[in-house]
Each structure stands twice: as structure tokens, then as C-alpha cells.
N, C-alpha and C positions, 0 to 999 in steps of 0.2 A: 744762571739764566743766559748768559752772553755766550755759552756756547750750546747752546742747544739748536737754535738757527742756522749755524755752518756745519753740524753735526749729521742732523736727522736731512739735510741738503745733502748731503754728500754719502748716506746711506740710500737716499731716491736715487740719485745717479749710478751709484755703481751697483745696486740690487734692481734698475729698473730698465736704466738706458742704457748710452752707449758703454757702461762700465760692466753689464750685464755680460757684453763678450768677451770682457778681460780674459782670458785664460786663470789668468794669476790672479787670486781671490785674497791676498792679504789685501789691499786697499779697501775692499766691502768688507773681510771680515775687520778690520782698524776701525771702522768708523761703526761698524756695527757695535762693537764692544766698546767703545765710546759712548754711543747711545742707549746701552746698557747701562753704563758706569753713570750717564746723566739721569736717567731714571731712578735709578738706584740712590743719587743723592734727593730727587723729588723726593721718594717713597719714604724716606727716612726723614725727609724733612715737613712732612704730612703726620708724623706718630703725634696726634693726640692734638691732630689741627683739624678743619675741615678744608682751609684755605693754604697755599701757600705764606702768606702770611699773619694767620693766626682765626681769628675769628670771622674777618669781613673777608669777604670777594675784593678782590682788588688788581688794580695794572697789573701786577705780577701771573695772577689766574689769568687774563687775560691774554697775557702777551704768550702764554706757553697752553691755552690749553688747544690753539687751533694746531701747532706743532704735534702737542702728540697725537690727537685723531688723523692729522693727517698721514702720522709714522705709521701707524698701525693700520690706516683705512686706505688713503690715498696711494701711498707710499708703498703696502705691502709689505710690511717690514715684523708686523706682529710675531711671529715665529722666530724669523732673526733677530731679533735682539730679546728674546724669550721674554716678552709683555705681561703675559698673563703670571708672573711670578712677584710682579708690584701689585699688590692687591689695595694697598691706598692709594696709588695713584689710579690704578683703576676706576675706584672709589668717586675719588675727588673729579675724575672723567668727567663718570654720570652724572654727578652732582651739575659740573659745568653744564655740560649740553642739556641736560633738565629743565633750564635757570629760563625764562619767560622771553628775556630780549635775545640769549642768543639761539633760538630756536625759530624766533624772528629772523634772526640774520642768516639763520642755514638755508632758510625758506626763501632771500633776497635772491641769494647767490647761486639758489637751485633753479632759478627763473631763467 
């Protein structure tokens, strides 16, 4: 969890802003493939959960699920860091953004 924030940060900047005119794409692909690799340990750590940590919703879904919408929505990153290939985190997305209050809060912060 503790690098998924400086991770999927640093795949906005150089897949969005002023990293976007790098020439030199190892720095977006590094963090890309990072942000793969942190997915990748979500997705696995989802087999036969609904939640990050187990049964309930908790700080943990919370703190990470506005990171990945924002990787894949915000961000623009859904194809670079090939998303659609975690299909529990996927999963566990919808589940999130489903959820009563935070559909409220999309609704706050859309205002």
C-alpha cells in the first residue's frame, strides 16, 4: 500500500504532464511497470477476498481504491499499465464505487 501513492503519482506525471515530452520513456515506462507490479500484488491478494483485507471493507479499500480509479480514469494510464488483465482488482473496483457512501462522495467532489 505505501507505494502505490508515489507510484501511480509518478505514472500521471510522466504519461500526462510535463513527462509526457520526455523523449526518453524509460522513466514512464519504470513507473509504469511498477504500477503493474502493484496491481498485480492487489490482484493476488484479492484471490478469494472481496476486500483487501478479507471479509469487511476497511482503511485499507479505502485508502487505495481512489488511487486506482484515478490510474486508470484520471490518470489515463488504463492501457499502460495493461488494467484490464487484473480482473479482481477490477472486481473489487466496482464493488468499491458501488458501495452507498462512496457514490455520495463522487457526487460531493463532482459539485
Amino acid at each position: 500500500m505505501g507505494g502505490v501513492g508515489p507510484t501511480f503519482g509518478q505514472v500521471r506525471f510522466f504519461n500526462e504532464f510535463a513527462g509526457k515530452a520526455y523523449e526518453d520513456k524509460r522513466p514512464r515506462d519504470r513507473y509504469a511497470t511498477e504500477s503493474a507490479r502493484l496491481l498485480g500484488v492487489l490482484d493476488k491478494r484479492l484471490t478469494g477476498r472481496n476486500w483487501a483485507m478479507g471479509a469487511d471493507y476497511s482503511i485499507a479499500d479505502i485508502s487505495l481504491l481512489g488511487w486506482v480509479r484515478n490510474l486508470i480514469g484520471f490518470y489515463e494510464a488504463r492501457e499502460l499499465v495493461g488494467f484490464d488483465r487484473f480482473l479482481r482488482v477490477q472486481a473489487w473496483l466496482n464493488r468499491g464505487l458501488a458501495r452507498p457512501a462512496v457514490q455520495h462522495g463522487l457526487k460531493v467532489t463532482a459539485s
